[in-house]
N, C-alpha and C positions, 0 to 999 in steps of 0.2 A: 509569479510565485514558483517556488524550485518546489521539485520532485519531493522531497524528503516532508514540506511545510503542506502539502496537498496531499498527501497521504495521510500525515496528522489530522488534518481536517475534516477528512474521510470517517477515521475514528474518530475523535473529539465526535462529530454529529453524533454517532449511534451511539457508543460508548463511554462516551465523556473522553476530561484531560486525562486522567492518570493511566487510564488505559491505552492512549494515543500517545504517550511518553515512552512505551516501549519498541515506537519507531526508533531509536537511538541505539538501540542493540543490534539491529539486523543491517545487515550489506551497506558498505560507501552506497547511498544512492547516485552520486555523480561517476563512480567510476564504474559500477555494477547496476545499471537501473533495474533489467531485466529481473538480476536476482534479488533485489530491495523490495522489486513488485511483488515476486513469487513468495518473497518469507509476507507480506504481507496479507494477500489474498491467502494463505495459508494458515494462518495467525487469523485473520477473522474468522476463513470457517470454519476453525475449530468451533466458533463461538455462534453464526448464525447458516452455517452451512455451505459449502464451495459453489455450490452457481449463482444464491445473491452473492457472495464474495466477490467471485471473478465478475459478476456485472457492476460492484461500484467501481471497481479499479478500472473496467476496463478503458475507460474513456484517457488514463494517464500513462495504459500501454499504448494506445496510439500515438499520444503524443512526446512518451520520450524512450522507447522501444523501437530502433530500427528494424522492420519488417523483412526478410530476406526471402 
């Protein structure tokens, strides 16, 4: 599953589709994952607060966020 359909998923769970359809506005996820992440965990905490946020995401900065 790509970057961009695993984030929707994320939302779709908590928030349903229509609210996970506004993955489409934020950052190329393939050229920009980092910043795709961040408008997203950002974009949910408005909504249930930034440390559950950055902990659903976090599992998909591991895996397509190069660590440096």
């Amino acid at each position: 599953m790509a970057l961009k359909d695993e984030a929707k998923s994320i939302l779709e769970k908590l928030l349903g589709p229509e609210v996970a359809k506004q993955v489409d506005n934020f950052d190329d996820p393939e050229k920009y994952p980092k910043d795709f992440l961040d408008e997203c965990v950002y974009f949910l905490s408005r909504l249930i607060g930034e440390e559950t946020a950055r902990k659903k995401f976090e599992p998909l900065y591991r895996r397509y966020v190069k660590q440096h």
